[in-house]
C-alpha positions in Angstrom: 158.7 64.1 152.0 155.5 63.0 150.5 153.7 65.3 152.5 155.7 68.2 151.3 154.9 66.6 147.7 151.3 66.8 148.0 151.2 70.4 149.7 152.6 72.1 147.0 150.1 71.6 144.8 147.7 73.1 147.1 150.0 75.9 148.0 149.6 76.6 144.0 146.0 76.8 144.1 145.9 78.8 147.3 147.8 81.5 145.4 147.1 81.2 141.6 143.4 80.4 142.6 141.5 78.1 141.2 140.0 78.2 137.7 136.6 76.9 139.0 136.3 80.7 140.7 137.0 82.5 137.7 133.8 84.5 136.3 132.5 85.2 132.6 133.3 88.8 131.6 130.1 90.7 131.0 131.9 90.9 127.7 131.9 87.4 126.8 128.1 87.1 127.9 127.1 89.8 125.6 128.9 87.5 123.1 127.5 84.7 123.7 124.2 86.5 123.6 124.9 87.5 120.1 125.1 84.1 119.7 122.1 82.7 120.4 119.6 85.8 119.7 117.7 84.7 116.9 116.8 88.3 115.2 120.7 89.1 115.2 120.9 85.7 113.2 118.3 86.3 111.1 119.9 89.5 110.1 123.2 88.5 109.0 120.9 85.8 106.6 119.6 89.0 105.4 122.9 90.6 104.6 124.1 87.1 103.5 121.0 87.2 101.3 121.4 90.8 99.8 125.4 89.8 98.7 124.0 86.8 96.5 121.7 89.1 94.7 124.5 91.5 94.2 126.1 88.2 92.4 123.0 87.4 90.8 123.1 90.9 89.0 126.4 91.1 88.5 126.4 87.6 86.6 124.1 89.3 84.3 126.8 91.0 82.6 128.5 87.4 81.8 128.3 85.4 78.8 125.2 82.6 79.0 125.7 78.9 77.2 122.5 77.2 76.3 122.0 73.8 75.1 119.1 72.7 73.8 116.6 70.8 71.0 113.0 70.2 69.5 111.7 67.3 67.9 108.4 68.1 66.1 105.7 66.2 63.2 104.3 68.0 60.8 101.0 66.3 58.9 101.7 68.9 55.9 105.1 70.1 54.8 106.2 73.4 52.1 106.7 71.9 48.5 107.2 73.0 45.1 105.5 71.3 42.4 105.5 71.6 38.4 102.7 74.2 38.2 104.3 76.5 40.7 107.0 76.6 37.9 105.9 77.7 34.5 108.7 77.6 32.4 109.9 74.2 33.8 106.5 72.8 32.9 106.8 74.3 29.2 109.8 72.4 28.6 108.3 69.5 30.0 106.0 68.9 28.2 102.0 67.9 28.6 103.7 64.1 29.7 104.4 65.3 33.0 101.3 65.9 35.5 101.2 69.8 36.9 100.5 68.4 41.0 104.2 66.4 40.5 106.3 67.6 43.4 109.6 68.8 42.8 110.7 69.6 45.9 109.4 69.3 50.1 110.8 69.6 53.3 110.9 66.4 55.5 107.5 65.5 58.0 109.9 65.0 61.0 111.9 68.0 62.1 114.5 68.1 64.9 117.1 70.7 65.8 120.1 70.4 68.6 121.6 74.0 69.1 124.2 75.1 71.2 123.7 78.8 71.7 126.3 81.3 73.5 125.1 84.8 74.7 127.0 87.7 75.4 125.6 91.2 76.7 127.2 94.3 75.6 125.4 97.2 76.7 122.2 97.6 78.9 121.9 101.2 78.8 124.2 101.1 82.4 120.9 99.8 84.2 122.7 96.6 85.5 125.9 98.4 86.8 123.0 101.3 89.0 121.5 98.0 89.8 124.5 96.1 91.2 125.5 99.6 92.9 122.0 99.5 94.6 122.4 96.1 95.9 126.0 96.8 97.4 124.6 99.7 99.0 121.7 97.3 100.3 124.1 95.0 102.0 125.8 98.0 103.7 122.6 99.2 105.2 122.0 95.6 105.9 125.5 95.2 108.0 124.4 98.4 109.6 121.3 96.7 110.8 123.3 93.9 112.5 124.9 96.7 114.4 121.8 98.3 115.9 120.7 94.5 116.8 123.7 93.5 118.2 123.3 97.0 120.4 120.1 96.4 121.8 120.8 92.2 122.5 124.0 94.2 124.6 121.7 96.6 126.0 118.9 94.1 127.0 122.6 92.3 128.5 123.7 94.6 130.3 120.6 96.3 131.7 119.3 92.8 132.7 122.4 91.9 134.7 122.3 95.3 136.6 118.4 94.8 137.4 119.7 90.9 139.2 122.6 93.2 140.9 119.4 95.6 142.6 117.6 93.1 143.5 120.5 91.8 145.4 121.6 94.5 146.8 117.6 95.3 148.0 117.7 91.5 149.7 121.3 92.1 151.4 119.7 95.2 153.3 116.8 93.4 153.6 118.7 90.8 155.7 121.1 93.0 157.4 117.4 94.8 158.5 116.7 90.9 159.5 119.6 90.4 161.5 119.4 93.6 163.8 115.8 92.8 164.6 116.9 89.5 165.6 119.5 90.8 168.1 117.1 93.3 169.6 114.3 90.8 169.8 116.8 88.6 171.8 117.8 91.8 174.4 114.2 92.3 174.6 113.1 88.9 175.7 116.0 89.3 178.5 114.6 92.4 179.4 111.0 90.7 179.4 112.3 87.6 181.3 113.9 90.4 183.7 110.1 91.8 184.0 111.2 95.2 182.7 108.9 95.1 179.5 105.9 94.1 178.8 105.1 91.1 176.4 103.8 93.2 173.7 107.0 94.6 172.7 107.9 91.3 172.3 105.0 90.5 170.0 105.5 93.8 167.5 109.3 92.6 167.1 108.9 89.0 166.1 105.1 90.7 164.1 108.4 93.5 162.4 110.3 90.2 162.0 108.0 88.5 159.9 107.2 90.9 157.5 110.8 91.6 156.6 111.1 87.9 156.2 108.3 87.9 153.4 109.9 90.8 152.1 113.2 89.1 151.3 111.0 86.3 150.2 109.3 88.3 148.1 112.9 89.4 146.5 114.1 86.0 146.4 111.2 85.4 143.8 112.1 88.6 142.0 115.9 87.2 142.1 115.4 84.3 140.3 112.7 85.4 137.8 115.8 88.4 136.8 118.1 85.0 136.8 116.0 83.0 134.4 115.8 86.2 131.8 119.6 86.8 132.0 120.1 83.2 131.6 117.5 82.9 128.7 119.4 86.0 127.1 123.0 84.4 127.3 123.2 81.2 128.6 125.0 82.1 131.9 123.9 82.6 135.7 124.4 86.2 136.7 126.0 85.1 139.4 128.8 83.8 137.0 128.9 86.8 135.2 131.3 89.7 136.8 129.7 93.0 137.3 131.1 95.4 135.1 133.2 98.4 136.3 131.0 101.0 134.1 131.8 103.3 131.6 131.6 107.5 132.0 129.0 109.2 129.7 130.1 113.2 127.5 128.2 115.9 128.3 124.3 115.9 126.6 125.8 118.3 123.6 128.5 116.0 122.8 126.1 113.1 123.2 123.8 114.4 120.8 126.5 115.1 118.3 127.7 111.5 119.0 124.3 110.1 118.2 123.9 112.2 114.7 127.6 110.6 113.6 127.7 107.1 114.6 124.4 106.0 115.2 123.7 102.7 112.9 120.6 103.3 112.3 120.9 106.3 111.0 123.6 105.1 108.7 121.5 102.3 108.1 118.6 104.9 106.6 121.5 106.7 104.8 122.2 104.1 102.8 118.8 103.1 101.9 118.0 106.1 100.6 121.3 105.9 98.5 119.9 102.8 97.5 116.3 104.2 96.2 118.0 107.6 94.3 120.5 104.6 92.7 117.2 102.2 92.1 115.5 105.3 90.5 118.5 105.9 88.2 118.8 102.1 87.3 114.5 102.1 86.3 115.2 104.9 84.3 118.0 103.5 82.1 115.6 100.7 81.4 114.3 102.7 78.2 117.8 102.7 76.4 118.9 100.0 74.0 119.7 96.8 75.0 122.2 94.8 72.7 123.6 91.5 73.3 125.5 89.3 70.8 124.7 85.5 70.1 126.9 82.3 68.5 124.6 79.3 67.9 125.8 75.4 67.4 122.8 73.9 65.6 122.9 70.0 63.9 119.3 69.2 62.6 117.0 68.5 60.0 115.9 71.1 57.5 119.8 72.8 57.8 120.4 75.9 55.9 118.9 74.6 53.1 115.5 74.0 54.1 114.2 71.4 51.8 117.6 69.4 52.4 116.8 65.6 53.8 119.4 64.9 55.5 120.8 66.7 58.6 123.2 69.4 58.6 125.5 71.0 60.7 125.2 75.3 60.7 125.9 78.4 62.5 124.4 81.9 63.3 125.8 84.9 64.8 125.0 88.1 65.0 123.7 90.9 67.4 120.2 91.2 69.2 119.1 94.8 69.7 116.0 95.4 71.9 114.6 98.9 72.1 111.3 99.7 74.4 109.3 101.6 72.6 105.7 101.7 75.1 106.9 101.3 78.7 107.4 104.7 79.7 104.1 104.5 81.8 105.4 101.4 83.3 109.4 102.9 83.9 106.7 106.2 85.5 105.4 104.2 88.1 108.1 102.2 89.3 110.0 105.0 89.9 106.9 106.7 91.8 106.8 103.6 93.4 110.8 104.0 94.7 110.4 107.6 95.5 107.1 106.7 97.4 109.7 104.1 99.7 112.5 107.0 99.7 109.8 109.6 101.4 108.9 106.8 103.5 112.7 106.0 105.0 112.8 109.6 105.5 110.2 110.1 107.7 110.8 107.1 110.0 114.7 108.9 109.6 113.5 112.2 110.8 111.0 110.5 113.4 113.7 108.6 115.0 116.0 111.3 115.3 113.4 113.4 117.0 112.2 110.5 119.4 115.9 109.4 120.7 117.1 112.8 121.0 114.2 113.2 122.8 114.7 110.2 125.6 118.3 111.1 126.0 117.5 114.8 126.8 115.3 112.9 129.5 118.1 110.2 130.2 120.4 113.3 131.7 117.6 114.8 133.2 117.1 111.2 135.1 120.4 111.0 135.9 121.3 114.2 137.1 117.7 114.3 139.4 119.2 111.0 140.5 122.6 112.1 141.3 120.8 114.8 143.0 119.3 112.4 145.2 122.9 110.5 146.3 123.4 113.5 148.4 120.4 113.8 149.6 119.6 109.8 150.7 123.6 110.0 152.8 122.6 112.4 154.7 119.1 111.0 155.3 121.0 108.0 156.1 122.8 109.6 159.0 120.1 111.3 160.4 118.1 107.8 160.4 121.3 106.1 162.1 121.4 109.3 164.8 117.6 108.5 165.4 118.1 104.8 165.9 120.6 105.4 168.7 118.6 108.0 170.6 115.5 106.3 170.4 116.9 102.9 171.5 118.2 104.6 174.6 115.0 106.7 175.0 113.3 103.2 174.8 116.1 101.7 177.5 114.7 104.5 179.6 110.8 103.5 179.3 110.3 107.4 177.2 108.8 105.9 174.4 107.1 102.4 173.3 108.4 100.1 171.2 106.7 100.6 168.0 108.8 104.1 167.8 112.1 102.2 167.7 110.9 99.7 165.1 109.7 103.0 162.9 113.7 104.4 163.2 115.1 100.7 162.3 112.9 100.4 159.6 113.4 103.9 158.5 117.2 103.5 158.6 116.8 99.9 156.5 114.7 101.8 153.8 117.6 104.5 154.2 120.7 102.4 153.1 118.1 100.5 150.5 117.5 103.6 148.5 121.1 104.5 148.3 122.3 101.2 147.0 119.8 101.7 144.5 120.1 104.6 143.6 124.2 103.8 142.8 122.8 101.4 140.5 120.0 103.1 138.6 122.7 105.6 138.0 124.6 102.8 136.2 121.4 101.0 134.2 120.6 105.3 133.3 124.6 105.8 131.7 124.1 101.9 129.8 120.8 103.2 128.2 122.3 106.5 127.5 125.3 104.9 126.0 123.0 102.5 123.7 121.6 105.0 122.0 124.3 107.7 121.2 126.6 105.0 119.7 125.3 101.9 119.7 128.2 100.3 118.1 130.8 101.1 120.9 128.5 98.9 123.0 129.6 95.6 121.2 133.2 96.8 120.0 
C-alpha cells in the first residue's frame, strides 16, 4: 500500500510535468529586459520629470501666501520741527526755539506681513505653457515606446543569433559523428589490408578540424549567452524560442510605419510643442495683473510717525505691462522656431532612412527565401554525391580525399539551410521593429 502511496506522486509528475522544465516566454524575457535596461529607465524619469513641470506651471495660476518681516536702524529719522511750521511758530511765540521737534518717526523699524497673492490674468501665456508641457510628456511617453522597441528588438534578435549558432554546432557534430563511423570502417578495411594508411590519416586530419570548428562555435555560443543574459537576466537556453510572427506586404509596411511609428509621433508632438511654446512667448507682451491682501503688525503703521506698533492692511491689484522686451520675446521665438526646423529635419531624415532599410529588409528576405529552394535541392544533390562516391571509393575509383570533399560538402549543405530558416526569422523581427515598433512590446 505504501508503495502505491508513494507512486502516485510520481505518476503526477510524469504526466503534469515538472515545473523545474518549464521555460521563460520570450515574452517575459523581453519584460524583464525592460526592467533592467537603464536608458528605458531613464526615460520614464524623463516623462516623470516633464509631468512635475506641467504641475509647476499649472500651480502658477494658484493663490501664493507669504510670511515675512524686516527689522532695520536708522541713525537719522523724518521729523517736523517748529520752523517747518510757520504759523505754529507765530503763535508761539519767540519763547519757543525754531529746531524744537514736533514730531519723528522711531530709530528702530520692524514690520511682520502676511501677504496673499492671487493671479488673474497672464495674457493666456501660462495656460500655452501648461499645454506645451502636456504635449512634452506625450512625446516623452512616446519615447519610452521606441526604447522599449529596440531593448525587444536587441531581445529577440539576440536570442535568435544563440539559436544559429546552435543549430551551426548540431550540424557541426552530426558532420563529427559520420566521420567517426567511416573512420572506424576504414581502419577495418586498413586492418583487412585493403587501404592504405593514408586514408586513414586524411580522416582523423578531417576529424580534427571539425572538432576545432565546433570548438570554435562553442566559444561563439557562450559569448551570444553572456549578451542575452546581460540583456535579460536569463540563459537562452531557459528562454523558449518563439514561434514567429508573419510580416504585410512592403506597401502596407510602409503605410504601417507612417501611422504607428513612435517616433514619428514622438516628433509630432514636439513640434506641437514648439508652435504652442511660440504662442505662449508671444502672449508674454500682454498685461499681467494679479491681486494682493497683506497682514502687516509693525512699527511706523499707517501713521508713520506713530510710536507704537500697529496692526494694518493693503489690498489692491498689481498690473505689470512690458513695455521694451519685444527684442527679447523676437529672439526666443527665433530661438523655438530654430528647434521646430531642427525636429523637422531629423523627422524627414528618419522617414527617408527607415523606409529606406525596410525596402532593403524585403529585398533580403525575398533573396533569401530565394535561396531556401535553392540550398534543398543542393542538399540532395550533395546527399546523391555522398552515396556514389562512397561506393566509388568501396571500389578503389577514386581516393579518399574525394569522399571527404562530398561529406563535407553535404555538412556545409544542411548548415546553410538551417541558417538560412533562421536569418529569415531575425530579417521579419527587424522588419517588424521598425514598421510598428510598439506591437513589438504590446
Amino acid at each position: 500500500m505504501l508503495k502505491k502511496i508513494a507512486f502516485l506522486p510520481l505518476l503526477a509528475l510524469s504526466v503534469l510535468g515538472s515545473p523545474l522544465d518549464a521555460k521563460v516566454t520570450l515574452r517575459e524575457a523581453i519584460g524583464k529586459a525592460l526592467e533592467m535596461s537603464r536608458d528605458v529607465r531613464d526615460q520614464r524619469l524623463n516623462a516623470d520629470a516633464s509631468a512635475l513641470r506641467k504641475r509647476e506651471i499649472e500651480a502658477r495660476r494658484a493663490f501664493t501666501l507669504d510670511f515675512g518681516g524686516s527689522l532695520a536702524y536708522a541713525s537719522d529719522s523724518p521729523h517736523i520741527l517748529v520752523s517747518d511750521m510757520p504759523l505754529l511758530a507765530a503763535k508761539l511765540g519767540e519763547d519757543v526755539s525754531p529746531g524744537l521737534f514736533l514730531a519723528s518717526t522711531p530709530r528702530v523699524l520692524y514690520d511682520v506681513r502676511l501677504a496673499l497673492s492671487q493671479p488673474i490674468f497672464s495674457g493666456g501665456a501660462l495656460n500655452l505653457a501648461a499645454e506645451a508641457e502636456n504635449t512634452a510628456g506625450l512625446a516623452e511617453e512616446e519615447m519610452i515606446r521606441v526604447l522599449e522597441a529596440r531593448v525587444a528588438g536587441e531581445v529577440k534578435g539576440s536570442h535568435l543569433r544563440y539559436r544559429i549558432l546552435r543549430e551551426a554546432k548540431g550540424s557541426a557534430e552530426l558532420f563529427h559523428q559520420s566521420l567517426e563511423l567511416r573512420r572506424q570502417k576504414i581502419e577495418s578495411l586498413f586492418e583487412a589490408d585493403l587501404i592504405r594508411k593514408t586514408d586513414i590519416i586524411e580522416t582523423r586530419t578531417k576529424i580534427e578540424e571539425v572538432k576545432l570548428s565546433i570548438q570554435d562555435l562553442d566559444q561563439m555560443i557562450e559569448e551570444a549567452g553572456i549578451r542575452f543574459q546581460g540583456l535579460c537576466g536569463f540563459l537562452p537556453d531557459e528562454v523558449e524560442a518563439d514561434a514567429g510572427e508573419g510580416i504585410p506586404d512592403i506597401e502596407a509596411a510602409l503605410g504601417t510605419f507612417r501611422i504607428s511609428h513612435p517616433l514619428l509621433r514622438y516628433f509630432e508632438r514636439k513640434l506641437v510643442q514648439a508652435e504652442t511654446w511660440r504662442k505662449a512667448v508671444a502672449r508674454e507682451g500682454r498685461p499681467q495683473v494679479s491681486a494682493f491682501a497683506q497682514l502687516h503688525f509693525g512699527r511706523p503703521g499707517i501713521n508713520f510717525f506713530a510710536t507704537a506698533p500697529g496692526v494694518f492692511i493693503l489690498g489692491g491689484l498689481n498690473i505689470d505691462l512690458p513695455l521694451l522686451d519685444a527684442k527679447k520675446r523676437g529672439t526666443a521665438t527665433a530661438l523655438v522656431e530654430v528647434e521646430a526646423r531642427k525636429l523637422e529635419n531629423r523627422r524627414t531624415e528618419f522617414i527617408r532612412e527607415t523606409e529606406q532599410e525596410i525596402r532593403r529588409l524585403y529585398a533580403l528576405k525575398s533573396g533569401l527565401e530565394a535561396k531556401t529552394s535553392t540550398i534543398g535541392k543542393m542538399v540532395e544533390l550533395a546527399e546523391e554525391d555522398v552515396r556514389l562516391k562512397s561506393r566509388q571509393y568501396e571500389e578503389s575509383q577514386i581516393p579518399n580525399l574525394d569522399c571527404l570533399a562530398a561529406m563535407a560538402q553535404l555538412e556545409k549543405c544542411r548548415s546553410m539551410k538551417q541558417e538560412i530558416g533562421l536569418q529569415i526569422e531575425a530579417v521579419k523581427v527587424q522588419i517588424r521593429t521598425l514598421i510598428n515598433a510598439g506591437r513589438e512590446t504590446s
